[in-house]
BAFI-3210 file (N, C-alpha, C; in Angstrom, 3 decimals, decimal comma, padded with zeros to 6 digits):
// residues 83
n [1|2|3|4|5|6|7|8|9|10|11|12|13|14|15|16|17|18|19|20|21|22|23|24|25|26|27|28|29|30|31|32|33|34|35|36|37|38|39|40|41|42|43|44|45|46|47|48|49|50|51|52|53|54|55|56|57|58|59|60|61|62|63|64|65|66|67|68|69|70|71|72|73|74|75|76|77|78|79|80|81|82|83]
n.u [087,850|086,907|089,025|090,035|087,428|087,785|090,441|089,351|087,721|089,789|091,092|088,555|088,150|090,793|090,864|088,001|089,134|091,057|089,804|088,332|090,731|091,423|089,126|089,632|091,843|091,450|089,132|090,559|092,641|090,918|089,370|092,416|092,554|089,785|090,816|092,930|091,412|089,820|092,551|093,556|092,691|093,066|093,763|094,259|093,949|091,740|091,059|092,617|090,827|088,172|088,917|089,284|087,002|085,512|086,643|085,916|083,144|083,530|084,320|083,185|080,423|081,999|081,205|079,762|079,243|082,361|083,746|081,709|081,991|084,423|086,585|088,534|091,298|092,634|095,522|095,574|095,294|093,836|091,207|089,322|085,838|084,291|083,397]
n.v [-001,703|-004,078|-005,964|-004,989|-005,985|-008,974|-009,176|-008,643|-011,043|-013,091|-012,627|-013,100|-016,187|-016,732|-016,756|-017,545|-020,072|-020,788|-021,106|-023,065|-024,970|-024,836|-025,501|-028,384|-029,430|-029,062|-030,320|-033,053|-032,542|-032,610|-035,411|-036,761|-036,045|-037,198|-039,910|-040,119|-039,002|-041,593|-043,450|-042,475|-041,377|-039,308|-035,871|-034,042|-034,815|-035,131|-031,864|-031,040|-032,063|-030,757|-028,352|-028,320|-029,320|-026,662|-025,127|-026,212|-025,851|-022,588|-022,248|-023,434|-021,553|-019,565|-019,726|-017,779|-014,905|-014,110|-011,713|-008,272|-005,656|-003,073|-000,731|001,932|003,384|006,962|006,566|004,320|001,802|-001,108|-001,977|-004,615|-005,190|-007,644|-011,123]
n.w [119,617|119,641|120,538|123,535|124,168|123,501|125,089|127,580|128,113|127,790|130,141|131,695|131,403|132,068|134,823|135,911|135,032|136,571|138,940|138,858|139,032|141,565|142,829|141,891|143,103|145,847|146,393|145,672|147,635|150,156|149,464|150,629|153,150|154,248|153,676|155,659|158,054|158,113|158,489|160,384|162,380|163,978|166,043|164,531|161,768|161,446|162,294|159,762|157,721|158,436|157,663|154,806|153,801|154,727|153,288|150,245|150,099|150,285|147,816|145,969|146,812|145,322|142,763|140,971|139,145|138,582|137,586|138,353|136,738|135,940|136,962|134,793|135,271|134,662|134,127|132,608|134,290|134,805|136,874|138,379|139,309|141,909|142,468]
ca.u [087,000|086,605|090,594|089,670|086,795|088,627|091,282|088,834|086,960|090,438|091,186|088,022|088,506|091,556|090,091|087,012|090,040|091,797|088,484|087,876|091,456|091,252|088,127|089,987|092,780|090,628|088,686|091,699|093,186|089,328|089,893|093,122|092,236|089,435|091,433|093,670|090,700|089,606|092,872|094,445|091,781|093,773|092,824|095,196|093,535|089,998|090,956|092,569|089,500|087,102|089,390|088,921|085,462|085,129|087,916|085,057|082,046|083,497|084,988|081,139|079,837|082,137|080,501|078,658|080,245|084,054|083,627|080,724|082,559|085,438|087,165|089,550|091,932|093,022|096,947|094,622|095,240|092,565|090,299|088,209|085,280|083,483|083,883]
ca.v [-002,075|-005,975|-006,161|-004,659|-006,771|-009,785|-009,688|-009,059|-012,689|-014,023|-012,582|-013,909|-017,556|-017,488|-016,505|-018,668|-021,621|-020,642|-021,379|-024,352|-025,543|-024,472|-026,547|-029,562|-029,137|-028,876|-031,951|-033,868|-032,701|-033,526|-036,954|-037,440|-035,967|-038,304|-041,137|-039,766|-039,407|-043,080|-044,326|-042,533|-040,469|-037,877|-034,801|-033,183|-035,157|-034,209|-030,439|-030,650|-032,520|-029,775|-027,056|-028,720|-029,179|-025,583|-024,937|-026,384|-024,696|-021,586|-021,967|-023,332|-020,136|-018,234|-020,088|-016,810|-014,294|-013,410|-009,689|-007,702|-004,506|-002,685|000,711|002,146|004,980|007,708|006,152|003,482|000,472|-001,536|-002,858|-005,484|-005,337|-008,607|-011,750]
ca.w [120,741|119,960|121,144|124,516|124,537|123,480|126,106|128,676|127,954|128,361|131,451|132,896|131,133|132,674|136,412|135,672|134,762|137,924|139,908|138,397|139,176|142,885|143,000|141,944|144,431|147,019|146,309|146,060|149,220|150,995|149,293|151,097|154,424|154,595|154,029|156,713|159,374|158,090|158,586|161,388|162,972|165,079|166,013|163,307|160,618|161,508|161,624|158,488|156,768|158,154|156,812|153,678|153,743|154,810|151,588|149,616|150,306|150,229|146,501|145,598|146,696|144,465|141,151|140,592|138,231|138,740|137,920|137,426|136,268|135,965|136,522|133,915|135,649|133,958|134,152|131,975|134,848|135,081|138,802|138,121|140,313|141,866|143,256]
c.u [086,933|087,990|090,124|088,568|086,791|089,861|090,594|088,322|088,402|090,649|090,187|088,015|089,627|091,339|088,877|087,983|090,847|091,158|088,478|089,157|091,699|090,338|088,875|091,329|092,326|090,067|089,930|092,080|091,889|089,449|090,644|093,082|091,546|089,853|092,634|092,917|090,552|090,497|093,579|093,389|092,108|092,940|093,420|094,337|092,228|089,841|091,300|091,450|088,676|087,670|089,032|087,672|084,506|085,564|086,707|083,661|082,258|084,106|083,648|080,259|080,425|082,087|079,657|080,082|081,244|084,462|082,389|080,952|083,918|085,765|088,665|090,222|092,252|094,772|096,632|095,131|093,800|092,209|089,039|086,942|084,427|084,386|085,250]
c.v [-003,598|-006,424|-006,355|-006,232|-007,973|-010,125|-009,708|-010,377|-013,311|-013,683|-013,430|-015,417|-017,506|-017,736|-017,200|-020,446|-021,923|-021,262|-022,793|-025,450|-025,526|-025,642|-027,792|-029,858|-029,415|-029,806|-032,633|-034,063|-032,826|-035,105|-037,824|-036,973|-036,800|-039,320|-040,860|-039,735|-040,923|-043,955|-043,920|-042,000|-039,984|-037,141|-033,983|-033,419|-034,823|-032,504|-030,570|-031,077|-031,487|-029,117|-027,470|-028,741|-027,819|-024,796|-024,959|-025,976|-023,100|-021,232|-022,413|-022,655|-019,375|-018,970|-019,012|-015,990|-014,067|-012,159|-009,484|-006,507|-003,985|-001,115|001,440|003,710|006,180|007,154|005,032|002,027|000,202|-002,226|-003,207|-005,620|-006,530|-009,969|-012,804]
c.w [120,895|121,017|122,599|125,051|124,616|124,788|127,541|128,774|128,516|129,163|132,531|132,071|132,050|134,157|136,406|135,798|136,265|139,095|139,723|139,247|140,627|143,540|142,975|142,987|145,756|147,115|146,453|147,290|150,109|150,805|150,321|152,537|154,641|155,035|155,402|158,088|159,195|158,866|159,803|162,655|164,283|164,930|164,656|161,972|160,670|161,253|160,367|157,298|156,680|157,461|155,292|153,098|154,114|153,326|150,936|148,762|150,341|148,858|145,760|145,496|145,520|142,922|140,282|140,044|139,405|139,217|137,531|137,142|136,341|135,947|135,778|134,422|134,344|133,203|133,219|132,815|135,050|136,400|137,975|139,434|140,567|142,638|142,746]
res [x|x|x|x|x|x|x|x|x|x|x|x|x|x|x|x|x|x|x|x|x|x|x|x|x|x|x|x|x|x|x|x|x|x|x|x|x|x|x|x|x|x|x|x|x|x|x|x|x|x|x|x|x|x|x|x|x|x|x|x|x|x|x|x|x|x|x|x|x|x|x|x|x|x|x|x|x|x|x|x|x|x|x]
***
């Protein structure tokens, strides 16, 4: 049972790490859109800033658990349920 319970933790470390790294991506590219409205300020560069800044806020929201359960088939694949 620890096994099981063991590889689940790393699954969500790694989907927790995944998040995390999404996040920083995303900042970055907000970073350099900015400087792109700053320095050019098209319309191109303004949509892509909001998208970014929408990017943002919607990877902020998903700071709340990962999964909160799981169903184990009979075929024994596993569905992680959650966000």
């Amino acid at each position: 049972m620890d096994s099981d319970l063991e590889a689940e933790q790393r699954w969500l470390d790694i989907v927790n790490q995944n998040l995390v790294d999404m996040q920083n991506r995303t900042a970055s590219a907000l970073a350099s859109s900015d400087r792109a409205v700053r320095a050019e300020n098209t319309v191109d560069a303004r949509v892509a800033h909001w998208h970014m800044q929408r990017r943002k806020q919607s990877l902020a929201l998903a700071s709340g658990p990962i999964a909160f359960g799981k169903i184990q088939e009979e075929d024994e694949s596993i569905w992680y349920v959650g966000g």
